[in-house]
C-alpha positions in Angstrom: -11.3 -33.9 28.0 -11.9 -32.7 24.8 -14.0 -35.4 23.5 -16.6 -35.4 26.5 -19.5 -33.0 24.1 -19.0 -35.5 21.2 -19.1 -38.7 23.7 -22.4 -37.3 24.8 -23.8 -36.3 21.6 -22.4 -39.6 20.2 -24.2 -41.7 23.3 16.6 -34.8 17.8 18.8 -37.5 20.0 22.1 -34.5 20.4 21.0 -33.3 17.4 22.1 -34.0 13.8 24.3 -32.0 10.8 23.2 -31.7 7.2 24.9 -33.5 4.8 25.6 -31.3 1.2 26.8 -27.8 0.9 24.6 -24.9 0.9 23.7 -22.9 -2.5 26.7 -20.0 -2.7 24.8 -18.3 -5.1 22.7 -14.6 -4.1 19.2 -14.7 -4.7 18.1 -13.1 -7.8 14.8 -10.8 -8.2 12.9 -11.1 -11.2 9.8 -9.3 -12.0 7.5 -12.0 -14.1 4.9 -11.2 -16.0 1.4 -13.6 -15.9 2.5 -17.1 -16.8 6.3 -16.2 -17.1 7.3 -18.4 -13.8 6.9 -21.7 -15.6 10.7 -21.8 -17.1 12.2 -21.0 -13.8 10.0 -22.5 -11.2 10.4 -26.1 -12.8 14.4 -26.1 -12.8 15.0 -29.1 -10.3 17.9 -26.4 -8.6 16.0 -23.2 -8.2 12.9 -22.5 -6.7 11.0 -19.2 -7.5 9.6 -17.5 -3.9 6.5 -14.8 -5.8 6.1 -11.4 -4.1 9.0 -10.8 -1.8 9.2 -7.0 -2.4 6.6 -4.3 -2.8 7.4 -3.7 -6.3 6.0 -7.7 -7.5 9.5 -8.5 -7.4 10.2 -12.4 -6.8 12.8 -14.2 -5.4 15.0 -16.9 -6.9 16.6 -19.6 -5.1 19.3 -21.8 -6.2 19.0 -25.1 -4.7 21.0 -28.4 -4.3 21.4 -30.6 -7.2 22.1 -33.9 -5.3 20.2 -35.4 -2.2 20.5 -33.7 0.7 20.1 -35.5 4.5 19.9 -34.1 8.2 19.1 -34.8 11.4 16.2 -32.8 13.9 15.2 -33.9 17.3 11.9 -34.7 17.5 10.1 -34.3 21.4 7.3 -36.4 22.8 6.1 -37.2 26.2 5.7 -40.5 27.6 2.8 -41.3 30.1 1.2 -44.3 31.4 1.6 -47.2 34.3 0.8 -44.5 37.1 4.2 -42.6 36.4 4.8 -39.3 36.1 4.4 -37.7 32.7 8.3 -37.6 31.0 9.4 -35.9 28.2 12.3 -37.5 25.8 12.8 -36.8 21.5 13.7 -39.3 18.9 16.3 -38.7 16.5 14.7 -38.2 12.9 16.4 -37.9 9.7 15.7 -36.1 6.6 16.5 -36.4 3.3 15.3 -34.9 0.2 16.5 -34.8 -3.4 15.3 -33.3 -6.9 13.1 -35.8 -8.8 13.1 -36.6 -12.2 10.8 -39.0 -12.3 8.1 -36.4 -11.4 6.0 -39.2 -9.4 4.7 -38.6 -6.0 7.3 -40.3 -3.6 6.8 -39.4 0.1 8.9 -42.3 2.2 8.3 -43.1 5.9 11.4 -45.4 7.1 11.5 -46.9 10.4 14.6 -48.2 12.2 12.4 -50.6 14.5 9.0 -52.4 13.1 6.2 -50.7 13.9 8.4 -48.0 15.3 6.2 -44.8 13.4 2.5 -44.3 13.8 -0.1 -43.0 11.2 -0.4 -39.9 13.3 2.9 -39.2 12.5 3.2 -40.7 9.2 0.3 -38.3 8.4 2.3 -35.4 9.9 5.2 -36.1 7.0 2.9 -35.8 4.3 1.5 -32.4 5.4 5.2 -31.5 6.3 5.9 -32.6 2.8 3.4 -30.6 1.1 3.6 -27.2 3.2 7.5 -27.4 2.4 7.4 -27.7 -1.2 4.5 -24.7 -1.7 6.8 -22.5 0.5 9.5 -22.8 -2.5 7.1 -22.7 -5.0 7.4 -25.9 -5.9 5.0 -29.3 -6.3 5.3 -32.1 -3.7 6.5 -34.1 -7.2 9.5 -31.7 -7.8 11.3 -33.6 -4.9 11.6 -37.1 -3.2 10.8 -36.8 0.7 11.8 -39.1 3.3 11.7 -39.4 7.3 13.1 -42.1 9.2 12.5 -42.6 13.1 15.0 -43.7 14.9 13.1 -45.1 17.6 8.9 -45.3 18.5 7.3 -42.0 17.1 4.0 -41.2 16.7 1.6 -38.1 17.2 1.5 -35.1 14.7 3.5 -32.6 17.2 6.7 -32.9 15.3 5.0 -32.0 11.8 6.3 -28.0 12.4 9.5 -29.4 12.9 9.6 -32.0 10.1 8.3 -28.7 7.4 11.5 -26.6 8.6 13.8 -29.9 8.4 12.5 -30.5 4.7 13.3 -26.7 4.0 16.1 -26.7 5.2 17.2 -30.2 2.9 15.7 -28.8 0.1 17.6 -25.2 -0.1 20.7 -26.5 1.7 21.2 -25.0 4.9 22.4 -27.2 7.9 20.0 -27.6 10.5 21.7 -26.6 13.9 21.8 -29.6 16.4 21.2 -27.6 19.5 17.7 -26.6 18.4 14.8 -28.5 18.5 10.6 -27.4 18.5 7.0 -28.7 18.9 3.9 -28.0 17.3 1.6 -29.1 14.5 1.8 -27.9 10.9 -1.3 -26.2 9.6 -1.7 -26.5 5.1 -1.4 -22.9 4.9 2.0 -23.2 7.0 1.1 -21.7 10.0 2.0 -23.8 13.2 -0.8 -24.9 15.6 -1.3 -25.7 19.3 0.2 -29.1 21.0 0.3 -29.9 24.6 2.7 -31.6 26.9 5.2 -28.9 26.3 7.1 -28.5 29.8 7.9 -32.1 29.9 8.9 -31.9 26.4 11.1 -29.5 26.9 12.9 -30.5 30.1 13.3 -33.7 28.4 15.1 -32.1 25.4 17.1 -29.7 27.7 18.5 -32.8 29.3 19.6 -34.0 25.9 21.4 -31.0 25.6 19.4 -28.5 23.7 19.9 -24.6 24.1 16.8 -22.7 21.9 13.3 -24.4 22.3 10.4 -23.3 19.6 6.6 -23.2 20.7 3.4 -22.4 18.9 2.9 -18.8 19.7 0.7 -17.8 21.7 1.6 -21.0 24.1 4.1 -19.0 26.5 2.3 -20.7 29.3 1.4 -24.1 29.1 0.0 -26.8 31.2 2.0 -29.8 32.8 1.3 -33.0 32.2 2.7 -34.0 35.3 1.3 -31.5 37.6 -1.4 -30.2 35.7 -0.1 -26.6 36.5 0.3 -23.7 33.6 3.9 -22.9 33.1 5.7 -20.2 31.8 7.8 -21.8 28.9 10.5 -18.7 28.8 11.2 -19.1 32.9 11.5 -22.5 32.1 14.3 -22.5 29.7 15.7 -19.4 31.3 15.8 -21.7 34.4 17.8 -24.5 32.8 20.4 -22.4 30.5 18.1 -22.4 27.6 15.8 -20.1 25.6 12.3 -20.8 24.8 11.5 -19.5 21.0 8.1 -18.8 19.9 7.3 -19.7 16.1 4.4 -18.6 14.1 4.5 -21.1 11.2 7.1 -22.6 9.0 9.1 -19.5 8.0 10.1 -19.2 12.1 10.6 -22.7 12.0 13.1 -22.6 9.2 14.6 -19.5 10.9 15.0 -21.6 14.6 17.0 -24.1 12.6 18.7 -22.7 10.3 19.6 -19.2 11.5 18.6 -18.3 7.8 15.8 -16.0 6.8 13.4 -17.8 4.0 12.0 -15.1 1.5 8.1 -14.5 2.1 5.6 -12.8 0.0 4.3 -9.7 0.8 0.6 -10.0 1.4 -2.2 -8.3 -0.6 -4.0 -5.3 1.0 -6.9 -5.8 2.1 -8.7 -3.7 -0.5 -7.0 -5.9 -3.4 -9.1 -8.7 -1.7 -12.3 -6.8 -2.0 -14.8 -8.3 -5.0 -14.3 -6.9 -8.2 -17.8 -4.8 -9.3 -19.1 -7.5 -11.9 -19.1 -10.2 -9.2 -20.5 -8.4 -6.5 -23.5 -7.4 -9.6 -24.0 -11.1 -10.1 -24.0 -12.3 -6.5 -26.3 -9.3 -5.9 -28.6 -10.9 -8.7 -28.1 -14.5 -6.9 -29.3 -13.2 -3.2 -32.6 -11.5 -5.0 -34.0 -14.6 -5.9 -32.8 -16.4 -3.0 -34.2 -14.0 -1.1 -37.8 -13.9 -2.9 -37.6 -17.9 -1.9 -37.1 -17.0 1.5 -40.1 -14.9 1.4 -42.3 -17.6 0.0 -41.0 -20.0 2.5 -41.3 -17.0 5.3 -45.2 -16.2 5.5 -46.2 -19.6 6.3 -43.6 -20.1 9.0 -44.5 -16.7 10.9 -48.4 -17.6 10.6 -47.2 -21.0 12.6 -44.9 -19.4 15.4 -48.3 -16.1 15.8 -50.9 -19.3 16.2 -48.4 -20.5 18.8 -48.3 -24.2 17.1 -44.7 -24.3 16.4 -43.6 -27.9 18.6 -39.8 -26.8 20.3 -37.6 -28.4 17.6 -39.5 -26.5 15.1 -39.3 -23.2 16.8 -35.4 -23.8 17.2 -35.2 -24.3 13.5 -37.2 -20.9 13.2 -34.9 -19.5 15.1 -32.1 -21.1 12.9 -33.5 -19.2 9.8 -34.6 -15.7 11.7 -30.7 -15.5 12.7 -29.0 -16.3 9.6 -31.8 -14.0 7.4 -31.0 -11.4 9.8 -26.9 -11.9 9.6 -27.8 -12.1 5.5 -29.4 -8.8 5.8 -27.3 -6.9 8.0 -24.2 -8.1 6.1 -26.0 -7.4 2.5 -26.2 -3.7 3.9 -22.8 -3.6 4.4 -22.0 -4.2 0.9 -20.8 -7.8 2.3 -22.6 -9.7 -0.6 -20.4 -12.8 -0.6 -21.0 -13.4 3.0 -24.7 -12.6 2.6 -25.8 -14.8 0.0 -23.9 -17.7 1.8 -26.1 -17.0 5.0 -29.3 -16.5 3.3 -29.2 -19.9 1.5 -28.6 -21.2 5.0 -31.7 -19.3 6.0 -33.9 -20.8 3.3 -32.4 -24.2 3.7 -34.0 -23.8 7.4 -36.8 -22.0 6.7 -38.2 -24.6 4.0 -36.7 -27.7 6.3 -39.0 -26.2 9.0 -42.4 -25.6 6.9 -41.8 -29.1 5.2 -41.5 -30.7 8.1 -44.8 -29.0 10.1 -46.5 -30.3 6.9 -45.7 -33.9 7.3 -46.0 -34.3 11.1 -49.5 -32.6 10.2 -50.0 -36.0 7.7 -49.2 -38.2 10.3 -51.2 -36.6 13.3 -54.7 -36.9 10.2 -53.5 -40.9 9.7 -52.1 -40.1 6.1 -49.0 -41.9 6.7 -49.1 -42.8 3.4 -49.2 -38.8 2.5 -46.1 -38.2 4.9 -44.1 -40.8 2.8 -44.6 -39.2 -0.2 -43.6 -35.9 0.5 -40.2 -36.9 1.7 -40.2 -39.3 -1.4 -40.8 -36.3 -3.5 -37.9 -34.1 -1.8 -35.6 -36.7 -2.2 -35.8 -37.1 -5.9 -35.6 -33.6 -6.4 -32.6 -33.7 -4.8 -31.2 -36.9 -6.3 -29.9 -34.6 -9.2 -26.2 -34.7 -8.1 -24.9 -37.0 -11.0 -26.5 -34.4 -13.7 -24.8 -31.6 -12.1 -21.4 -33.0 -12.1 -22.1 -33.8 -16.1 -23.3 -30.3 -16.4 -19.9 -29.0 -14.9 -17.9 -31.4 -17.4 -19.3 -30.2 -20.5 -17.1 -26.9 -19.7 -14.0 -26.3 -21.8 -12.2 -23.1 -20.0 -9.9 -21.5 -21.8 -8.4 -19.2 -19.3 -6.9 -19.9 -16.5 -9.8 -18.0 -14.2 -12.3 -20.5 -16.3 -10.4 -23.5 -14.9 -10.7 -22.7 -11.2 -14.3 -21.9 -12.0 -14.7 -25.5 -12.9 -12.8 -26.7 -10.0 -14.8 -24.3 -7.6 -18.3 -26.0 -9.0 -16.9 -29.8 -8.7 -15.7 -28.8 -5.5 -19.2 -27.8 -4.4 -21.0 -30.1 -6.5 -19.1 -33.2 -4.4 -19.8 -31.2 -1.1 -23.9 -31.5 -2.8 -23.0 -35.3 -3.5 -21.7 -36.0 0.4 -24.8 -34.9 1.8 -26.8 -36.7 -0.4 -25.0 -39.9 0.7 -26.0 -38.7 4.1 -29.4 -38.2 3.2 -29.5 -41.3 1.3 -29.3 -43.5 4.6 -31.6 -41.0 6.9 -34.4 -41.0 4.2 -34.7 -44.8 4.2 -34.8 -44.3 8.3 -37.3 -42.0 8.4 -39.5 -44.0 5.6 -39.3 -46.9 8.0 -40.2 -45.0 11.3 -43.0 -43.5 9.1 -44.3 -47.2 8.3 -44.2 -48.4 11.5 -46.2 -45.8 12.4 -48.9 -46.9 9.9 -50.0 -49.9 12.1 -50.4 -47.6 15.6 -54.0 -47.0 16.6 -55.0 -43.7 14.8 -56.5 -42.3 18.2 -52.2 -42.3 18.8 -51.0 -40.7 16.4 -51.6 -37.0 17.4 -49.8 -37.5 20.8 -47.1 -35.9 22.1 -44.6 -38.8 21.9 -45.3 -39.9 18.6 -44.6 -36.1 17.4 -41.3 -35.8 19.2 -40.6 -39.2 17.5 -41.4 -37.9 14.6 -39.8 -34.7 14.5 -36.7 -36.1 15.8 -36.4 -38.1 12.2 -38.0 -35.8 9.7 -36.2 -32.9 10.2 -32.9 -34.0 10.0 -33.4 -35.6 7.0 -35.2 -32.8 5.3 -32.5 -30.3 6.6 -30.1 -32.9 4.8 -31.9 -32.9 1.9 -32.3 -28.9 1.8 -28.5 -28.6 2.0 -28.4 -30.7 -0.8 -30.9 -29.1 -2.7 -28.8 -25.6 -1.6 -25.2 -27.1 -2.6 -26.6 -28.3 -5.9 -27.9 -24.8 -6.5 -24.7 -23.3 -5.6 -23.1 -25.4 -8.0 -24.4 -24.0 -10.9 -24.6 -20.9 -9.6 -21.0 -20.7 -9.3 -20.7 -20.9 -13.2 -22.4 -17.3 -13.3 -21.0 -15.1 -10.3 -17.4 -16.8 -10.3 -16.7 -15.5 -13.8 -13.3 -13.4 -14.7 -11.2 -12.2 -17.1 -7.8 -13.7 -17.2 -4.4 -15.1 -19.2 -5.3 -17.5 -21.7 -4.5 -20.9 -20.5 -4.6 -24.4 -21.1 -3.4 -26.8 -18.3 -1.2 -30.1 -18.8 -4.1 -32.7 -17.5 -1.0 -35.1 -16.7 0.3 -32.7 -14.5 -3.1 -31.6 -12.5 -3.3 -35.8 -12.2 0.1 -35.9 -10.7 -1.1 -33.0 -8.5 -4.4 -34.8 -7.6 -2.6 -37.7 -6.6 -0.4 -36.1 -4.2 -3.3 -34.7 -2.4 -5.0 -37.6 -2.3 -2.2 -39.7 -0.8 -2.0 -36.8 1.6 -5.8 -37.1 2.4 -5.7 -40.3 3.0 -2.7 -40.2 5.8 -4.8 -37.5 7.2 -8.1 -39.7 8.1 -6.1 -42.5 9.1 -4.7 -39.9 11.5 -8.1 -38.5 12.6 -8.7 -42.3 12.8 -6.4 -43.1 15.7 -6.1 -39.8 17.2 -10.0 -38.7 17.8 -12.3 -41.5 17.0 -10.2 -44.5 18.6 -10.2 -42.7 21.9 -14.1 -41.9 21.2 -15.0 -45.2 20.3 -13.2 -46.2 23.7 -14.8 -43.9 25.6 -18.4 -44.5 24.6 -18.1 -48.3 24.9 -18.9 -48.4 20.4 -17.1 -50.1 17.6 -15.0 -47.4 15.9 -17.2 -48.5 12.9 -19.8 -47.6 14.8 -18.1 -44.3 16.0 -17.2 -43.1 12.3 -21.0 -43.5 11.3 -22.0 -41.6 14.1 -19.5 -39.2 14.1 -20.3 -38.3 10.2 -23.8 -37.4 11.2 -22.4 -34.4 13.8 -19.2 -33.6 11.9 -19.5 -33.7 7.9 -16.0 -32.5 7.3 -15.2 -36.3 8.2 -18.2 -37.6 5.7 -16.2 -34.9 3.0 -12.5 -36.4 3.8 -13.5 -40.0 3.7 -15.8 -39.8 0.8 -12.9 -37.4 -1.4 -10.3 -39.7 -0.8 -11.8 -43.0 -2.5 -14.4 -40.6 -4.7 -12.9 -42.1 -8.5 -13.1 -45.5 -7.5 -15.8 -46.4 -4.9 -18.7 -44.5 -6.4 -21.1 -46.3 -9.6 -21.6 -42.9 -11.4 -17.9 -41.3 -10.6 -17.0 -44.6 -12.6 -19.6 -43.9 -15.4 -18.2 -40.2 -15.8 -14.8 -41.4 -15.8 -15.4 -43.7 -18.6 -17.5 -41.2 -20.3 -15.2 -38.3 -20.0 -12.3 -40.2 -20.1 -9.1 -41.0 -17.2 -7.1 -38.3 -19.1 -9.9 -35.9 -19.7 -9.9 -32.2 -18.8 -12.7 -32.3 -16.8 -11.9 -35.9 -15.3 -8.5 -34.2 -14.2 -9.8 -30.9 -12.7 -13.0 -32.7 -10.5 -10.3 -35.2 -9.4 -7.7 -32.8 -8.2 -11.1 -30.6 -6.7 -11.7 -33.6 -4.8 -8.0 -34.3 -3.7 -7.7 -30.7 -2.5 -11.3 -30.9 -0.5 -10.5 -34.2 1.2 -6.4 -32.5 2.4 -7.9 -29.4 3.7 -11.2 -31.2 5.3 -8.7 -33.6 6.7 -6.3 -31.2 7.9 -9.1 -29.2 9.2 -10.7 -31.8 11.7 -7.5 -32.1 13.0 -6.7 -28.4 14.0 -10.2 -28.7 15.2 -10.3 -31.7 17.3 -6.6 -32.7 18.1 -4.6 -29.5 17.7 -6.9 -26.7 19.3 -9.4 -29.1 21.3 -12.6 -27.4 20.9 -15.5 -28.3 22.9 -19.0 -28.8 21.8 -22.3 -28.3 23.3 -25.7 -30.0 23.4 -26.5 -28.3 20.2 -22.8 -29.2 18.5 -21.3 -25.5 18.5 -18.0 -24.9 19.8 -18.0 -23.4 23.2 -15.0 -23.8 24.4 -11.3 -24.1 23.0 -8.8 -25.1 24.7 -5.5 -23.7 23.7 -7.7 -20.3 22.6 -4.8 -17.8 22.6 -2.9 -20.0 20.4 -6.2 -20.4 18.1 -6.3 -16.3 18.0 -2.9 -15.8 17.0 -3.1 -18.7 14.5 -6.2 -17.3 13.5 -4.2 -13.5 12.8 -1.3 -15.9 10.7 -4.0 -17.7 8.5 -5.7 -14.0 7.9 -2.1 -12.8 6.9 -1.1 -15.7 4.5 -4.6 -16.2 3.1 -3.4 -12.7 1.7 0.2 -13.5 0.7 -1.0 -16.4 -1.3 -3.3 -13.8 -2.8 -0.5 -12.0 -3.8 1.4 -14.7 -5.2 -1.6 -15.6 -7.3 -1.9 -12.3 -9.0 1.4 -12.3 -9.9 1.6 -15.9 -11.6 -1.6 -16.0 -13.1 -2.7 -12.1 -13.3 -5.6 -12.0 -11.2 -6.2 -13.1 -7.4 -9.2 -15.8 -8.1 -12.5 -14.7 -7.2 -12.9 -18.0 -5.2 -10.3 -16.9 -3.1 -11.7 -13.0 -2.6 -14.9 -14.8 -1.5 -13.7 -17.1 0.7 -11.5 -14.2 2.5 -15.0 -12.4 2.6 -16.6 -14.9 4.3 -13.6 -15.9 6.9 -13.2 -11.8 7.6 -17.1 -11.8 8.6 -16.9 -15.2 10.7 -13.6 -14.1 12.3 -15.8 -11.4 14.3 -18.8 -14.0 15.3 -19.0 -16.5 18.2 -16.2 -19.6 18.3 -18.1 -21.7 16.3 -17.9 -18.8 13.8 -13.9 -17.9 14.6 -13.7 -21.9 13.9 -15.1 -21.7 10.5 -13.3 -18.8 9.4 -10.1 -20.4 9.9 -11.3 -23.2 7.3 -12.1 -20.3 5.2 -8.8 -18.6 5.8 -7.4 -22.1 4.5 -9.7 -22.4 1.7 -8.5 -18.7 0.2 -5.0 -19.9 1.0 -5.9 -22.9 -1.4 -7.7 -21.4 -4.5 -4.6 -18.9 -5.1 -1.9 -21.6 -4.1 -4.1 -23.9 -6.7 -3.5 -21.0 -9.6 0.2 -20.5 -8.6 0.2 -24.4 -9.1 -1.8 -24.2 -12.3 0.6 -21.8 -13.7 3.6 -23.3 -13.0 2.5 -26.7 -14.6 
């Protein structure tokens, strides 16, 4: 099971046809110059696909004018009361329209009460979303709705739901003897599900002929046996043919028999850091470095004299691997990725020295010492609301200057999670401290009071580095993530509207991870799912990120204070809010490729050993590589330049891609994130 490490740590019916008639009209190809795709890309009946050819050509769409509905099939398998696993689909039907209103509106319809479940409600908002960025288009440029017609839930039907939307959106009937299965990833790629052979047989029986799968999922385990099977002799065996699809373009393809327009990806050297970025981050890893050094002498003179306790050594060995990686990679002319690992390394390195110092207090009797220090730490890292008013006193003027703003909110809330996290450890580790002021001093050098103790300082100071780091980072951001672009003002109305859709989007996505992950968690380690999501934040902070991004503007004293300050229609109160809608999707989104989608495995020490639909993670891992560069692409061409936010996240995915799984895991969120800062200047552009 794919939830056992955690446990531990934690202790279409026939088919349907599509109402409307297709666009008659050929494609046109327009060559735009920075900026120029506003006019055309906000006509409710065209949509404007950036890149197709080699020559920065663009494709333009006409698209229908009045709603548009249709039918897809969607497949499930039904288990339970000692049967045999059986697979069946429920009829689902799409419509979409243009929208005038320009609000978000995303319906989920159910013919039966309680007939769709929030993992699949959450599915038709990422469907939603992906569909609408394919055309180069907002989620608010259409009105989306799904209705089940019977009991649905489960995010497998998402891939289908994204080519069903396309389809509604630029016309084209959806064939009803097609059907497929898989999840929908935000950059459009299509990710691992399981149950597929009973899924299958159980839509062959309903009379479908071409079956899509998640590539790299030819051969896939029964439900009911338990045995891999090959998916093509499967459908070959039953008069059908067993498809694989890479993401949404394949899906559109499966249903339509149409070819969508896709951009031609950047090169790889057009993703490379420009020279006056790689200068400043050069600047940046110097003095990170010369902290490192500071923090480095005293750790090395512990681990010679041999009085390193385990934990300690292990966080050592923490900040020995990432300085190395920082070092090797700075060598490589790999800046981006080096400075990332060597504020990793000094967030260990000065976690570990800090720490050695305060069990030292409490070993001497000066409990009262040990408090201090870790009172001392946390208000220097209780700076979070200062940064964020730092950030807002920006006005950019160009369009590279707004995602510069976003990038630093983004990190600066990243900064302000942790600090929540540290917030509640802190006052836990004061209390074990004070409880340890009334044992007998002859105790408190032994052995079990230190392992009591190191088990609640360090975490809490390696909370409180990271904090201290992503504060840092913040502001460092404003000096390395400089570049020359268009002039450019955004419409704050429109990056609110934009905001808003991600956040609705965010929101559908926890409730998902909700019921999906921590439900069967919380049942399996006997805790409240209260209980469960507290715990769980602790090992996974993406959740802590999602949760905390989608109720950010309202939940939170000085988020209030800024937004009266600044302003609900302020630039700045616009761009953080749409920084922290984006952050809570894609950290959403993310946990769910991790934990439901590809089923990774954790160890003792919370890396990912094991994965278990791993050839579908590598060749989803290939897909996000290749559109994390075709977003690139688009980028340059509507706003001029491919953001430098997006360059270093590539950077960082590229070196991760070729590390252990845990790595290969993260570079996929990094793949996602490059996807995001380009897709969030073609946005910006458009609006």
């Amino acid at each position: 099971m794919r939830f056992v490490a955690i446990a531990t740590t934690l202790a279409v019916s026939c088919g349907g046809s599509q109402h409307g008639t297709a666009p008659e009209d050929q494609p046109r190809v327009i060559t735009y110059g920075p900026l120029g795709i506003k006019s055309d890309a906000k006509q409710p009946n065209q949509a404007v696909i950036l890149g197709t050819d080699t020559k920065n050509g663009s494709t333009v769409l006409t698209l229908p004018t009045a709603t548009t509905k249709g039918i897809v099939d969607a497949m499930y398998v039904e288990m339970g009361g000692g049967k045999k696993a059986t697979g069946g689909s429920t009829p689902v039907k799409l419509a979409t329209s243009p929208n005038p209103d320009q609000a978000v509106q995303v319906g989920v319809y159910e013919e039966f009460s309680g007939g769709a479940g929030p993992q699949w409600r959450a599915g038709v908002w990422v469907s939603a979303i992906v569909a609408a960025q394919l055309l180069g288009k907002d989620l608010t440029d259409f009105t989306f709705s799904a209705t089940s017609g019977g009991y649905i839930d489960g995010a497998s039907a998402s891939g289908l739901m994204t080519g069903g939307f396309l389809a509604g959106m630029t016309g084209a009937p959806i064939d009803p003897t097609v059907t497929m299965t898989g999840i929908i990833n935000p950059d459009g790629t299509i990710g691992p599900v399981g149950g597929i052979p009973e899924k299958f047989l159980g839509s062959i029986a309903k009379g479908k002929k071409r079956l899509g799968y998640p590539i790299g999922m030819r051969k896939a385990k029964s439900e009911a046996t338990g045995e891999m099977v090959d998916l093509v002799e499967l459908a070959k065996a039953h008069g059908a043919e067993a498809v694989e699809i890479a993401d949404a373009h394949d899906a559109y393809k499966l249903l339509t028999h149409k070819e969508l327009p896709q951009t031609v990806p950047a090169s790889e050297a057009e993703m490379a850091l420009d020279a006056g970025t790689k200068a400043a981050l050069e600047d940046k890893y110097k003095q990170w470095q010369q902290r490192l050094a500071q923090e480095w002498g005293p750790l090395m003179q512990l681990d010679s004299a041999g009085r390193l306790p385990p934990l300690l050594d292990t966080l050592r060995q923490y900040t020995k691997t990432y300085a190395d990686a920082a070092e090797a990679l700075h060598k490589r002319g790999k800046v981006g990725a080096a400075y990332q690992r060597m504020l990793l390394a000094w967030t260990f390195a000065t976690s570990t020295n800090t720490t050695y110092d305060i069990l030292n207090k409490v070993k001497k009797g000066d409990i009262n010492g040990a408090i201090a220090a870790i009172r001392t730490l946390d208000q220097l890292s209780a700076n979070t609301s200062a940064i964020f008013q730092k950030i807002g006193t920006l006005r950019p003027k160009t369009l590279g200057g707004h995602l510069q703003e976003m990038a630093a909110f983004r990190t600066a809330l990243q900064s302000f999670v942790y600090r929540q996290v540290a917030n509640g450890v802190v006052e836990q580790t004061i209390a074990m401290l004070g409880e340890l002021s009334r044992e007998p001093a002859a105790t408190l050098g032994s052995a079990a009071v230190a392992d009591r103790v190191l088990a609640s300082v360090a975490p809490t100071l390696l909370y409180l580095g990271r904090t201290s780091a992503e504060t840092s980072l913040a502001l460092e951001e404003l000096d390395f993530e400089k570049e020359d672009s268009v002039t450019y003002m955004c419409s704050v109305p429109n990056v609110l509207r934009m905001a808003t859709s991600f956040q609705s989007a965010a929101a559908a996505g926890v409730t998902y991870f909700d019921t999906i992950v921590l439900e069967e968690i919380s049942k399996a380690v006997g805790l409240s799912l209260e209980q469960t999501r507290q715990r769980f934040e602790i090992v996974e902070p993406d959740y802590l990120i999602a949760q905390s991004m989608v109720k950010i503007g309202d939940n939170v004293a000085f988020m209030k204070e800024m937004k009266a300050a600044w302003g609900e229609h302020s630039l700045p109160w616009g761009l953080m809010s749409l920084a922290a809608s984006e952050l809570g999707y894609l950290s959403s989104t993310e946990l769910i490729a991790k934990y439901y989608s590809l089923g990774i495995h954790t160890g003792d020490d919370n890396k990912v050993d094991k994965i278990e639909f791993e050839q579908a993670f590598t060749n989803m891992l290939a897909s996000a590589e290749r559109n994390a560069r075709a977003n690139a692409r688009a980028a340059k061409i509507a706003a001029g330049a491919i953001p430098v936010q997006a360059k270093l996240s590539y950077e960082v995915a590229v070196v991760e891609r070729d590390g252990d799984l845990s790595d290969k895991v993260d570079a996929l969120g990094e793949f996602w994130a490059s996807s995001y800062f380009s897709q969030t200047a073609v946005m910006l552009a458009r609006n």
